[in-house]
Every structure is written in C-alpha cells, then in structure tokens.
C-alpha positions in Angstrom: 64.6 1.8 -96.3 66.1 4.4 -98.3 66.0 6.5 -94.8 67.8 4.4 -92.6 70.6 4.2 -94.6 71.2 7.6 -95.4 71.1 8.0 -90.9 73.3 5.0 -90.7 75.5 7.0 -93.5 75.2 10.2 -91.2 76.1 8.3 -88.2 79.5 6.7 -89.9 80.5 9.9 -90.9 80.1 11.0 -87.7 82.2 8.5 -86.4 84.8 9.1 -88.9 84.9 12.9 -87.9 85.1 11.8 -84.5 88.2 9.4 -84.8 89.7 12.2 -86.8 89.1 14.8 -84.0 90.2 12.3 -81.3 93.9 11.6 -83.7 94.6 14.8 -84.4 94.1 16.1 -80.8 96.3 13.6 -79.6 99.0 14.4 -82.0 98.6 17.9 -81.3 99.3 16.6 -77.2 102.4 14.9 -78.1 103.8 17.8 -80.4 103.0 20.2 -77.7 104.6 17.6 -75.3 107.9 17.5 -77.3 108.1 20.9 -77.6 107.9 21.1 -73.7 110.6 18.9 -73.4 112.5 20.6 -76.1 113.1 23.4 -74.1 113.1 21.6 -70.5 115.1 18.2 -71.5 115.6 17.2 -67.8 111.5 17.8 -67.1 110.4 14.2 -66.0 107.2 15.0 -65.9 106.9 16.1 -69.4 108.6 12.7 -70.1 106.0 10.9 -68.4 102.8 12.7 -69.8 104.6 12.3 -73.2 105.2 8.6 -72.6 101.3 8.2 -71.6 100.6 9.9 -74.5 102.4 7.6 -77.2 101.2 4.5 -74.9 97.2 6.0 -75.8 98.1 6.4 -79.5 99.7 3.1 -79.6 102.9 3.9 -80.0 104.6 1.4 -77.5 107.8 2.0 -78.7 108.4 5.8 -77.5 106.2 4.9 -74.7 108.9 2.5 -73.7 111.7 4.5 -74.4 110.7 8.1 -72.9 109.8 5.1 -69.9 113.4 3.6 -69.8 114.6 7.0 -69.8 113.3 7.9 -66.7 113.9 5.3 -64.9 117.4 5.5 -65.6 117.9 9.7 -65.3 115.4 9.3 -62.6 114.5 6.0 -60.6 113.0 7.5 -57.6 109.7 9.4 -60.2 107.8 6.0 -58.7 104.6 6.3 -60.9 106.8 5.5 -64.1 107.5 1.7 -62.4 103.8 1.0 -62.6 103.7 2.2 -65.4 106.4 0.7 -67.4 105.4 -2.6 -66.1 101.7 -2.2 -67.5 103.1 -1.6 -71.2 105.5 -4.4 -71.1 102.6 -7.0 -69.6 100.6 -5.7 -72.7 103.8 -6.6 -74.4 103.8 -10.2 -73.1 107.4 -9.5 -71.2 106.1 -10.7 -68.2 109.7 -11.3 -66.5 111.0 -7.7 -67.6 107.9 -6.7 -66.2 107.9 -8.4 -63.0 111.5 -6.8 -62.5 110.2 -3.3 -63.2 107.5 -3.9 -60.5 110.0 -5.6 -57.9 111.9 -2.3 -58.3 109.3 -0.1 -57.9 108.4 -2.1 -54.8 111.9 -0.8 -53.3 112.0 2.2 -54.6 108.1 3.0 -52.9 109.2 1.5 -49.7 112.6 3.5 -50.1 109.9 6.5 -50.1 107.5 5.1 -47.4 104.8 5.4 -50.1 102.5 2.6 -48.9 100.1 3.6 -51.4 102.1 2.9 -54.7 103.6 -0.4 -53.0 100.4 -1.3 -52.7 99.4 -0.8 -56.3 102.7 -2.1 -57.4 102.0 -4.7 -55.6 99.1 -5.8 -56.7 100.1 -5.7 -60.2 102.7 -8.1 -59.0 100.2 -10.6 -57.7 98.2 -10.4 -60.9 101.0 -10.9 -63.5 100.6 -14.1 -65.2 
C-alpha cells in the first residue's frame, strides 16, 4: 500500500510540474505577444494571436478588448467576428453575440469568403 501512494504522489507532482510548465509558457506567449505589439501597435495579427492567447489563459477580459479593438481599427480581419462571438456565447451575451456574427456574415460576403460565412453561419444557427 505504502507503494501506490508514493506513485500516486509521483504522479501529482507530475501533474503539478506540468500545470506549471503549461502557465508559465503561456505567459511567456503573451509577454512575447505584447512586446510584438509594443513595437508594431497597428499589427492586427499580433492583436489577434494575443487575444487567443488571454482567451486560453482565461483571461476573457483582454481577450475581449484586444477583440473589440480590432474590430473597430480593423472590421474587414474577418476571423476576429467568429471569434469574438465564441467568447461572448461563453459569456452568456447571446444578443451581443449574435450581432458580432450578423456582422461578420456581411463583412465575409463583402469579401466573397464563402468559407467563413459559412462558419459564421453556423455559429449563428447554433446560438441559443
């Protein structure tokens, strides 16, 4: 008995190391990310990446606003609608969210992008 404890023990601490690896290498993204856009403010893909980042460290709240941001300095970067739409569902703000997706849906068919209508639109159908 003694035995499988001290494996179960190993195994935790494993895990722990793990976790630690997994939020310090995230960090490490975002401060590499904001040091990116530190020297390249207008870079909207360095907002985005950044704003992926904070939405996979749970950070909704810069998520949303490096999100707003480009939707605002630039509403035609079409993968930021889908998106944006996603983090506010998880929020529960399904009616801001099915505006964000209503105008990505213009904006994609502004672009002829059939493909991201399509996903937006399905994301539309599936709100609840």
């Amino acid at each position: 008995m003694h035995r499988n404890f001290r494996a179960v023990s190993v195994e935790l601490f494993n895990l722990i190391l793990l976790f630690i690896y997994i939020i310090f290498a995230m960090m490490n993204r975002i401060e590499t990310l904001l040091n990116l856009l530190e020297q390249n403010p207008a870079d909207d893909f360095t907002k985005y990446a950044l704003a992926l980042e904070y939405v996979s460290a749970n950070e909704t709240d810069n998520a949303e606003r490096y999100l707003k941001d480009l939707i605002v300095s630039s509403p035609s970067y079409l993968a930021t609608y889908y998106q944006y739409g996603k983090l506010l569902e998880d929020k529960g703000e399904t009616d801001e969210a099915r505006k964000i997706y209503n105008q990505g849906l213009f904006v994609a068919s502004s672009q002829n992008d059939m493909h991201t209508k399509a996903e937006l639109q399905d994301a539309l159908d599936n709100l609840f």
